[in-house]
C-alpha positions as CSV (number, residue, x, y, z in Angstrom):
1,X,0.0,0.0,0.0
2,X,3.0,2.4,1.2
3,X,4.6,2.1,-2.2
4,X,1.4,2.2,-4.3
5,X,0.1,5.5,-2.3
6,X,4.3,7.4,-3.3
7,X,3.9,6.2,-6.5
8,X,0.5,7.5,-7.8
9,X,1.0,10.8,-5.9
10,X,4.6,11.3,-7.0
11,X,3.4,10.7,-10.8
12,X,0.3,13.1,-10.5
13,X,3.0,16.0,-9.4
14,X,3.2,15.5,-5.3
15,X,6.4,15.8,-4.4
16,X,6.3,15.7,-0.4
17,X,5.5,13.3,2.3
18,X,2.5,15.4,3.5
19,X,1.5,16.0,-0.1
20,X,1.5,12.1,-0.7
21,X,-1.2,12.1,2.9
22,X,-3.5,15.2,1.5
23,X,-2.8,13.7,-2.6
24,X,-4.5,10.5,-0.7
25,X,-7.0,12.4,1.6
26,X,-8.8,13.4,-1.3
27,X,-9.2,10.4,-3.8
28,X,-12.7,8.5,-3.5
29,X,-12.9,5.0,-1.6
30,X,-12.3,3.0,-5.2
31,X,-9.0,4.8,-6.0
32,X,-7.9,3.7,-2.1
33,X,-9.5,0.4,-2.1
34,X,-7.2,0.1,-5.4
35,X,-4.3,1.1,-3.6
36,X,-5.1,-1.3,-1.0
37,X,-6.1,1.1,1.8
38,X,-8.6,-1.0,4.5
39,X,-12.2,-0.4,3.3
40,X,-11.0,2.4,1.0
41,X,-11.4,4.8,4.0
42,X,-9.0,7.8,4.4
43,X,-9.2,7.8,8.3
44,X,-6.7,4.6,7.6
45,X,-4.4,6.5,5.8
46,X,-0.8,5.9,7.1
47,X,0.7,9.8,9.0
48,X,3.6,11.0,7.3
49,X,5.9,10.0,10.0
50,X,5.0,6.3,8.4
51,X,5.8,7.4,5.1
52,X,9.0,8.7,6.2
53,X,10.1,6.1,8.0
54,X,9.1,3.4,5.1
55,X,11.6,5.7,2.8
56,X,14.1,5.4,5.2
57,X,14.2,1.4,5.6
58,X,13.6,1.2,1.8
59,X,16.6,-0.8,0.5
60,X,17.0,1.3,-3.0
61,X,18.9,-1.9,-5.0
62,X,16.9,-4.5,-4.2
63,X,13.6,-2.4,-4.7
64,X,14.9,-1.2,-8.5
65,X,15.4,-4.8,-9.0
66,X,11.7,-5.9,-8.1
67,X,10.5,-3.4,-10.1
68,X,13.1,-4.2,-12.9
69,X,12.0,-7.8,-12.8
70,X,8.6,-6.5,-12.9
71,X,8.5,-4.9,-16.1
72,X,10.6,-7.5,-17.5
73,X,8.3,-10.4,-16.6
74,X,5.4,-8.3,-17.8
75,X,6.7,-6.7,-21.0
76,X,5.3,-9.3,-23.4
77,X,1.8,-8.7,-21.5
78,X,1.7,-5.4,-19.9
79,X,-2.0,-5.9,-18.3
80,X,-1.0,-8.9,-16.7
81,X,-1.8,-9.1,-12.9
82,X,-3.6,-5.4,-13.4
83,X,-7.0,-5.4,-11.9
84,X,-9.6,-5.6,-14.7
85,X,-11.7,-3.1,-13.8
86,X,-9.7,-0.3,-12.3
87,X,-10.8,2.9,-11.1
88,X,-11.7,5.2,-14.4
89,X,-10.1,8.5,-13.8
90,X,-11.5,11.3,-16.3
91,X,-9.9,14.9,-16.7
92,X,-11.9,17.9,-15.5
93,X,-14.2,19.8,-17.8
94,X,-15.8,15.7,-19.2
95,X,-14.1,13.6,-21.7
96,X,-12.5,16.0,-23.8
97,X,-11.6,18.6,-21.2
98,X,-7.9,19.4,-20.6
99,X,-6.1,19.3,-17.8
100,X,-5.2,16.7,-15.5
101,X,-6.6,13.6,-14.4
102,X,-9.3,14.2,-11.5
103,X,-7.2,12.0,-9.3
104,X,-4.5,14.5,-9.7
105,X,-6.5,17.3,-9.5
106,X,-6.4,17.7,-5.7
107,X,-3.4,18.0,-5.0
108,X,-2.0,21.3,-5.1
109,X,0.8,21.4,-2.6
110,X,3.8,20.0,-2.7
C-alpha cells in the first residue's frame, strides 16, 4: 500500500511526504481500495511520520530490481496481474476537457 500511495501521488506532481497524505485524503474510496487502503477509508491512511520512515528502511537496489523484474516479466503482456476493472479517472471539464486527471487534481501542494 505504502509504495502504491508514493507512486500514484509522486506521478500526479506530489512531491512531499504530507502532499502524498493530503494527494490521498482526497481520492474517493475506489481509487484507495485500489491502492489497498482497508475499506477504501481515508481515516486509515498511514501519518507521514510512516511514510517517512518506510523511505528510510527502503533498501533502494533490491527495490529497483523488483521493479526491474517486474517490467521485465510483464513486458510481453503489460496488463497482466492489473485489476480488470480499475478505477476510471477522467480529466476535469468531461471527456475532452484538458487538464489533469481528477485523481491529480487535488493535490495542489507539494
Amino acid at each position: 500500500m505504502l509504495l502504491g500511495l508514493l507512486a500514484c501521488a509522486t506521478l500526479c506532481g506530489v512531491r512531499s511526504v504530507r502532499g502524498v497524505i493530503r494527494w490521498a485524503s482526497g481520492q474517493g474510496a475506489g481509487v484507495l481500495a485500489s491502492l489497498e487502503v482497508p475499506g477504501g477509508d481515508p481515516g486509515q491512511l498511514p501519518v507521514a511520520t510512516t511514510l517517512t520512515r518506510t523511505l528510510a528502511r527502503i533498501d533502494a537496489d533490491a527495490l529497483d530490481a523488483a521493479v526491474g523484474a517486474f517490467v521485465q516479466a510483464h513486458a510481453a503482456d503489460p496488463l497482466a496481474g492489473i485489476a480488470s476493472e480499475p478505477p476510471v479517472l477522467r480529466p476535469p471539464g468531461g471527456a475532452g476537457g484538458v487538464g489533469p486527471c481528477s485523481s491529480c487534481a487535488p493535490s495542489r501542494g507539494p
